[in-house]
C-alpha positions in Angstrom: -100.7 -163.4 84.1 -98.4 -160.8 86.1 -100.2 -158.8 89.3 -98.5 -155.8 90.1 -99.2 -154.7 93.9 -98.9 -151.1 94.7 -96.2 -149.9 96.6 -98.3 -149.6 99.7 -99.8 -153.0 99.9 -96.4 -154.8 99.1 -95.6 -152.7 102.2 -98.1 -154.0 104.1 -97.6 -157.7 103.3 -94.1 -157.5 103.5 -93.9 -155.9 106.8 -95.5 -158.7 108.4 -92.9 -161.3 107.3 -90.8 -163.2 110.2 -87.4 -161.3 109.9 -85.9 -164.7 108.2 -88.6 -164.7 105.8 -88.0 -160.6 105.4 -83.9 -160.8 104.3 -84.9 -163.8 101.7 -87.7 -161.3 100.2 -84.6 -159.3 100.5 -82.5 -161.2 97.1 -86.4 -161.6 95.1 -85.3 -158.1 93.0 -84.1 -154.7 93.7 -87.2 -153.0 94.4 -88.1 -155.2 96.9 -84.8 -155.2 99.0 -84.9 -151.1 98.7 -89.0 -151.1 100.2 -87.6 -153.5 102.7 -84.7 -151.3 104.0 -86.5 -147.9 104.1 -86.8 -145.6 107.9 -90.8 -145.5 106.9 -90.4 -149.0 106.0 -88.7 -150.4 109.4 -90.6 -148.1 111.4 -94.0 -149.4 110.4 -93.0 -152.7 111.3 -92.1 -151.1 115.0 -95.5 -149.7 115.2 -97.2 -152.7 113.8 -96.0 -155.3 116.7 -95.0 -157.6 114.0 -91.5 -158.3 115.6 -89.7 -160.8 117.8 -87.0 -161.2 119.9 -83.6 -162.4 119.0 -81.3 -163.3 121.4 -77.2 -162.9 120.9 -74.8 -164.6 121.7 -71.1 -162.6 121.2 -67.4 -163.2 122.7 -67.5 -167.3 121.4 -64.0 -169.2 121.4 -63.3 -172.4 119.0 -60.1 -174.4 118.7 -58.2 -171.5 121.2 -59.5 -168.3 118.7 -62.0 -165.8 119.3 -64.0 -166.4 115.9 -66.0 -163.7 115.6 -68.9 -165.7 115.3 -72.3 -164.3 116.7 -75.2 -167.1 117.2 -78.8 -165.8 116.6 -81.3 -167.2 118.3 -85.1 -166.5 117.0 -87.4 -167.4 120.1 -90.3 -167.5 118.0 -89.1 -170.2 116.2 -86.6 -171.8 118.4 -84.2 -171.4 115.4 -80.6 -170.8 115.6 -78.5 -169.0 113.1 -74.7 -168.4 112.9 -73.2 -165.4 111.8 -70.2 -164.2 110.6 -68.2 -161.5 112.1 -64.5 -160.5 110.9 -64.5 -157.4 112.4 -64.5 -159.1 115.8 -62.0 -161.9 115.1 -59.4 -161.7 118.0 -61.0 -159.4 120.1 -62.6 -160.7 123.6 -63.9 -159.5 126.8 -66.1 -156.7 124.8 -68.9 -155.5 126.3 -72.2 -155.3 124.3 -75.4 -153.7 124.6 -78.7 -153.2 122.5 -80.6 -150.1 121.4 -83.2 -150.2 119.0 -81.9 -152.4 115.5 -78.6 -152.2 117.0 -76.1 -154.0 119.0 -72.6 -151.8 120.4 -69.8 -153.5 121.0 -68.0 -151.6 123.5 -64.0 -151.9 124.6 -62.2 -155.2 125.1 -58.5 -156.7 124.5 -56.9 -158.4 121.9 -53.4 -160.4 122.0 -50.0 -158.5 120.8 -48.3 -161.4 120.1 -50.6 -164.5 119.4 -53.6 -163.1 117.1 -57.1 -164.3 117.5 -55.9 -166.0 120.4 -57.4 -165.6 124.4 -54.1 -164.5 125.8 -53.4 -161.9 128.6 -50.0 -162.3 128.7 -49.5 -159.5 126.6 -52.9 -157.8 125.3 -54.5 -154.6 123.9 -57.3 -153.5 125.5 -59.7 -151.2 122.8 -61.5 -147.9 123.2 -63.3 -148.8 120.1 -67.0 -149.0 119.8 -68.5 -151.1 117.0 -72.4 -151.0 116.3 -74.2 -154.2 114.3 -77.2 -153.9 112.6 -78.4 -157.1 111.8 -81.2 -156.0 109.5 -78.8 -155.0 107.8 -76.1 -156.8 108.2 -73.8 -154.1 108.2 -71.1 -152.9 110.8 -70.0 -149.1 111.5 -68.3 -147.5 114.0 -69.2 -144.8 116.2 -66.7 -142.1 118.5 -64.2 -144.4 120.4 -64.4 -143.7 124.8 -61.8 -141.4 126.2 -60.5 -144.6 128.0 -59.4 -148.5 126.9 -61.7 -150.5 128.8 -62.2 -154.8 129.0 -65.6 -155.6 130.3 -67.4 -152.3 131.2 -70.7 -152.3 132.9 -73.3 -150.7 130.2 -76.6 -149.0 130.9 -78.5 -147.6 127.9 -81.1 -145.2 128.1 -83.6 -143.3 125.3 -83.8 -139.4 125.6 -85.9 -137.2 124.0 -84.7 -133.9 122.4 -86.3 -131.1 125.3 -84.3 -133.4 127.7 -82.3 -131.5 130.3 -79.1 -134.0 129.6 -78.9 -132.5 126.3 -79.3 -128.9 127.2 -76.8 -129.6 129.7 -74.2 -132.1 127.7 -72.4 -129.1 126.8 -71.9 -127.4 130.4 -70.6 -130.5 131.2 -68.8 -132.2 128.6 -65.1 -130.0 130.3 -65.7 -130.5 133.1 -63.7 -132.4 136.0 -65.9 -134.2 138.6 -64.6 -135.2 141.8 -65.0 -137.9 144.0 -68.0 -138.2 146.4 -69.3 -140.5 149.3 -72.0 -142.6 149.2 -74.7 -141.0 150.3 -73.4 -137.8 150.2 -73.7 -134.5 147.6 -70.5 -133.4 145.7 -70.5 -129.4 145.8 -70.3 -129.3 141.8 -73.9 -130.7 141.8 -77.2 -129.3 143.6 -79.0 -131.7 146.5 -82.2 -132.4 145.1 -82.7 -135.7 147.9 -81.7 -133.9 150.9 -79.1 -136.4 150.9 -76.3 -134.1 153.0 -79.1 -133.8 156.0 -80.2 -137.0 155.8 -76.7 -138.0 156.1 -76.2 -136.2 159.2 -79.9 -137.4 160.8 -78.5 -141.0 160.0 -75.5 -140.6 162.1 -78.4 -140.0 165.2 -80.3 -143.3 164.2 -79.9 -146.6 164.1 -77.4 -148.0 161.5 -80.8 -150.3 159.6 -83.1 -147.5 159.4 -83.2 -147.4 155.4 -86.4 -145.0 155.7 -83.6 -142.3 155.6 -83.7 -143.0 151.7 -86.9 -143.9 150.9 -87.5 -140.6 148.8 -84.9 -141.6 146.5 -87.1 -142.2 143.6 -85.4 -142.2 139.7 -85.9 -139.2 137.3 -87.7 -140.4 134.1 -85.6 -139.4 131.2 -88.0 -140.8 128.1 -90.4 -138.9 127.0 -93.8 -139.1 125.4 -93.5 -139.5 122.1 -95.7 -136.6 120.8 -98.1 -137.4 116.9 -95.6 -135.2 115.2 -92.5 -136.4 116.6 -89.7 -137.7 114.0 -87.9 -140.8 113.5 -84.3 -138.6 114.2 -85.6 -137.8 117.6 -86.7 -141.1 118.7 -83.3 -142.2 117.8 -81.6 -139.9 120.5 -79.8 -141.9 123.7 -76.9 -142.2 126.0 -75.0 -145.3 126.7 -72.8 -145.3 130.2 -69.5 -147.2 130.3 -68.7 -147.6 134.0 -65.8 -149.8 135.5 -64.1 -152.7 133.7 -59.9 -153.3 133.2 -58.0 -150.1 132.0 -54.9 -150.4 129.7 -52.5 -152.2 132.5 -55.5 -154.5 133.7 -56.1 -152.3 137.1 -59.7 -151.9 138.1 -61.7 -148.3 137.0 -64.3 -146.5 139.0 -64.4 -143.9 136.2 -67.2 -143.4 134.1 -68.2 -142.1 130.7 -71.5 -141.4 128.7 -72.0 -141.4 125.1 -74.6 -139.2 123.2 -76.0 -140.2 120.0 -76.7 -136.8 118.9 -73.3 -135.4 119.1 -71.6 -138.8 118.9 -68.8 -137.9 121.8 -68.3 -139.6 124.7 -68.2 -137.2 128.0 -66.4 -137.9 131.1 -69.3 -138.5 134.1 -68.7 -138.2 138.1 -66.4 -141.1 139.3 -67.8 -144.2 141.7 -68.6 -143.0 145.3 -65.3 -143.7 147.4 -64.9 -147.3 148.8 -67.8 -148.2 146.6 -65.7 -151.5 145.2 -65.6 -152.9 141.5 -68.7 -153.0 140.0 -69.8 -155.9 138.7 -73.2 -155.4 137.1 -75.6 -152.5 136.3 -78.5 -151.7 134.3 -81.0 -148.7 133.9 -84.5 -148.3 135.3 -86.7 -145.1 134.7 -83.8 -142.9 134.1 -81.5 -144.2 136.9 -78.5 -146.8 135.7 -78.0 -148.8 139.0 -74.6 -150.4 139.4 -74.1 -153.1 142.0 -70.6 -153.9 143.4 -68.5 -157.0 144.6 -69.0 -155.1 148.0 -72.5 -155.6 147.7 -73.5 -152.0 147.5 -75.9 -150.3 145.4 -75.5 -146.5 143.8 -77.6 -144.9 141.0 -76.6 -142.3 138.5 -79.4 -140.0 137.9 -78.8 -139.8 133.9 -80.7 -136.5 133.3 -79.0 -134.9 136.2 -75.4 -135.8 136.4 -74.5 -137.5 139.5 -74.2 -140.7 141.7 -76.3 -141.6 144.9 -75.8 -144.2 147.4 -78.4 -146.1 148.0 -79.3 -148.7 151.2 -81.2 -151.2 151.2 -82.4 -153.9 153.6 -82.4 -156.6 153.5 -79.2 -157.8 151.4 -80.1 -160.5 149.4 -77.6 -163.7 150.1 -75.2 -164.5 148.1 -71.8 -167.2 147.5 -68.7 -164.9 146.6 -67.6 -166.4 143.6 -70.7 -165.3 141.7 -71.6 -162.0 141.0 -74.5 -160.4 141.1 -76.4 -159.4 137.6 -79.2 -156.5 137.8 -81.9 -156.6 134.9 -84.8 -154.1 134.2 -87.9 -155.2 133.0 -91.1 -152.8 132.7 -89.8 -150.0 135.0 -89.0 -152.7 137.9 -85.9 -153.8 139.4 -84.4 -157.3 139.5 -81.3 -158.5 140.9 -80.1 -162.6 140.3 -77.7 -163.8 143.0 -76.9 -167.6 143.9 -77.3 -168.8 147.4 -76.8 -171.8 149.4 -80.1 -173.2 150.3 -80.1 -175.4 154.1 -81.1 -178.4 152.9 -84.2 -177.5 154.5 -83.7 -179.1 158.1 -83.6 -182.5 157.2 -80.7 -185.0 159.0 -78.4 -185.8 156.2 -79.6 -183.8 153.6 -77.1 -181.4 152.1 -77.0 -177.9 150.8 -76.9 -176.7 147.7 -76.6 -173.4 145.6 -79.4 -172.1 144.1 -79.7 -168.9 142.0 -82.7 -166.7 142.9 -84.3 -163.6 141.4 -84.9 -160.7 143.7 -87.0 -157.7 142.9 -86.5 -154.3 144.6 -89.3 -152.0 145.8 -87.9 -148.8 144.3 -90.1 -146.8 147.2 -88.7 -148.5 150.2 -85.6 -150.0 148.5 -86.6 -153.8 150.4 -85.4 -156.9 148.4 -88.0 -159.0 148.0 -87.2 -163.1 147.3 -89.9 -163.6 143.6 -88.4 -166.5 142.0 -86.1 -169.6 142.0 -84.1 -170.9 138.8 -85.0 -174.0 138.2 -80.7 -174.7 137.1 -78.1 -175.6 139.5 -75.7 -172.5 139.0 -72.6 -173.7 137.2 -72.3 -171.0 135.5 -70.5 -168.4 137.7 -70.8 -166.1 134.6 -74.2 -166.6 133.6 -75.3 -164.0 131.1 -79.0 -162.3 131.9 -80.9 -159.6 130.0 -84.3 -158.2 130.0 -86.7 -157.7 127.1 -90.2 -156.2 127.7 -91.6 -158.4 130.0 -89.1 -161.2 129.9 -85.9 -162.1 130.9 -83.6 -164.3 129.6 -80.7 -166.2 130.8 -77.8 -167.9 128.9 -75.3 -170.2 131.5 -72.1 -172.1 129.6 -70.1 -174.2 131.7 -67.6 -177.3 131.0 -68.8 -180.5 132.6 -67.5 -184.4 132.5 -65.1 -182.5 129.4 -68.1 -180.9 127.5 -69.1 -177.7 127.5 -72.7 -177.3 127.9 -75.4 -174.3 127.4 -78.9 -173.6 128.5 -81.0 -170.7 127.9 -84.2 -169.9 129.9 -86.8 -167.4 129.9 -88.9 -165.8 132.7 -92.1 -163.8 132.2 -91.9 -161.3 134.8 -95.7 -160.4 134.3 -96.6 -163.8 135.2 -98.2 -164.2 138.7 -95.7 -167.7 139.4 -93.1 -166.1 137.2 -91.7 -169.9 136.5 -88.3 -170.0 134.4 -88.8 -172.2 131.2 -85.9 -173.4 128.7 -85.9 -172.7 125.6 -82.7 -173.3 124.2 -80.0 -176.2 125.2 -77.2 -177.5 123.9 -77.5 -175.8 120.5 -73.7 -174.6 119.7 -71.3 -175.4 122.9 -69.9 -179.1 121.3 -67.8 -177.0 119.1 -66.7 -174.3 121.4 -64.1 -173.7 123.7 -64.4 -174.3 127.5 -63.1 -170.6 127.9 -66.2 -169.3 125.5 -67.7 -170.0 129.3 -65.8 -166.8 130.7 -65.8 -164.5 127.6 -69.8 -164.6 126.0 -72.1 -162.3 126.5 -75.7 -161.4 125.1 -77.6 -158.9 123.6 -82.2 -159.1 122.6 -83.6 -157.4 120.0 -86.9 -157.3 119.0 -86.5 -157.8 114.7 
């Protein structure tokens, strides 16, 4: 006997499938794959909660080529799967960020002379910005940045379409920015902080009063999301590309945005002078912080088009050779930096490195000590990203002539917020020790 479902209820049941499950539904027959790819389709499963996150794994290296290969992990099931990527054969130090279904793939090098290769002794480095959709499966590319760029620092943030960044994208899409101070006010933009007087009133205190800042507070740029609203407009962002190695490998303090509804990428204000090389960022509540090897802290205020230098007290500690990495998790601030830990007092016992989590109060911009990683840091370019309410961390490194990997997750709603593993070993035996330098991650929810 054959039972025909209606559309609606095959909907219904489908939409509640583990995303594995969902692209083997996928081959059962054509109607199925085309209910399964619809907007109404994936958006009902974004409503419905039914998703969970993936973690990404790009920028791998085996046998001395970059392989294109992408490892999927699906936390839900502690599951990995291995994916194949020609279009990202050869290419390394990419930067990549998520938004939505998708995954950008922003800049890096290739080799001229030895192809697929990890070679900077005569590269490429790419303007080129790829976007993966792994619901799909399917690659595309989007408007290329105005310049090459090797690791940039990405911040991605979701607008909505009466945003003032979009009535103001085209005032400012010609126009040249100069260079301003931190913690001053560049005459093309207004002073909404005071930041010019409080600048001058600093200069008749004490060097570590930070109250001078405290009103700096971020500008939400997401909206409500209204009953009537459409799936086009809740597809509307920016993505920042700040820093990273130009064309002739010489640090950038330039900065570009992209915007999804004209698909250009815009020229923004440069660093603040003497700011240093950035070396992480991320965006919370409409600001995209950006944290330098100088250990200082500026925030670009999205919807309004300009840096701001921020203080704050105290600096968290930190060894030089690893850089700081800023994650946002439910409109909070966190920073992970390694320090060396005193061996706490005892004759004979010696000190170790330990990485730590820092949050910052965003009111009186104080670091505040919240967690300790339970790993000892070998990873001086551990990978960390935020999802929701979690963070996750993936840390490569070579050891005893193996290259290891561990990935951990930390529930930032949680009162202990205690670091848990999740992942080890799953890949690394096959890969190359430099895979350690040129990975990075992406999360999903799918």
């Amino acid at each position: 006997m054959h039972v025909f479902l209606p559309d609606d209820i095959l909907e219904m049941c489908l939409m509640r499938l583990p995303l594995t499950s969902l692209m083997n539904a996928r081959l059962v027959c054509r109607k199925w794959r085309y209910l399964t790819s619809t907007p109404r389709f994936m958006q009902m499963r974004q409503e419905g909660l039914y998703q969970s996150p993936w973690l990404f794994v790009f920028g791998v290296v085996k046998d001395g080529y970059c392989s294109g290969e992408i490892h999927a992990l699906d936390v839900s099931l502690n599951q990995w799967h291995r994916l194949d990527a020609e279009v990202l054969k050869g290419r390394f130090l990419f930067s990549v960020a998520s938004i939505r279904d998708d995954i950008y793939i922003v800049g890096g090098c290739s080799s001229l002379t030895n192809y697929g290769k990890v070679d900077r002794s005569s590269f490429k480095t790419h303007k080129g910005v790829l976007v993966f959709s792994p619901l799909t499966r399917s690659w595309h590319k989007v408007a290329s940045m105005k310049q090459a760029r090797s690791t940039p620092v990405l911040g991605v943030c979701e607008i909505s379409s009466d945003c003032l960044i979009i009535r103001n994208q085209q005032n400012r899409q010609d126009r040249r920015f100069p260079r301003s101070r931190v913690g001053g006010v560049s005459d093309v933009y207004e002073d909404p902080h005071k930041l010019s007087v409080r600048r001058q009133l600093r200069n008749s205190l004490d060097e570590n009063d930070v109250s001078l800042f405290s009103n700096v507070k971020p500008h939400k740029v997401v909206k409500q999301r209204s009953d009537h609203s459409n799936t086009k407009d809740c597809k509307r962002f920016v993505i920042i590309a700040v820093g990273g190695l130009g064309s002739w490998d010489e640090p950038l303090d330039s900065g570009e945005i992209f915007y999804s509804v004209s698909n250009k990428w815009t020229e923004i204000q440069r660093l603040p002078v003497d700011f240093g090389a950035v070396c992480s960022g991320v965006v919370c509540d409409g600001m995209f912080y950006v944290y330098s090897e100088n250990d200082k802290l500026a925030g670009y205020d999205i919807e309004r088009g300009y840096w701001v230098g921020i203080q704050t007290f105290p600096s968290p500690p930190r060894v030089l050779e690893y850089y700081p990495k800023l994650v946002s998790s439910n409109s909070r601030l966190f920073m992970l930096s390694v320090s060396w830990c005193e061996g706490d007092g005892e004759i004979g016992r010696r000190n170790k490195a330990v990485r730590k989590l820092w949050e910052l109060d965003l009111m009186h911009l104080n670091w505040t000590e919240v967690s300790t990683h339970p790993d000892a840091p070998m990873d001086w370019n551990a990978a960390f990203v935020a999802d929701k309410n979690f963070i996750f961390g993936v840390e490569m490194f070579k050891i005893f002539g193996q290259v290891l990997d561990f990935l951990t997750m930390c529930d930032v709603c949680d009162a202990e917020m205690k670091w848990s593993h999740i992942s080890r070993n799953h890949a690394t035996h096959e890969l190359d020790a430099s895979s350690c330098m040129t990975k990075s991650m992406a999360v999903l929810h799918l």
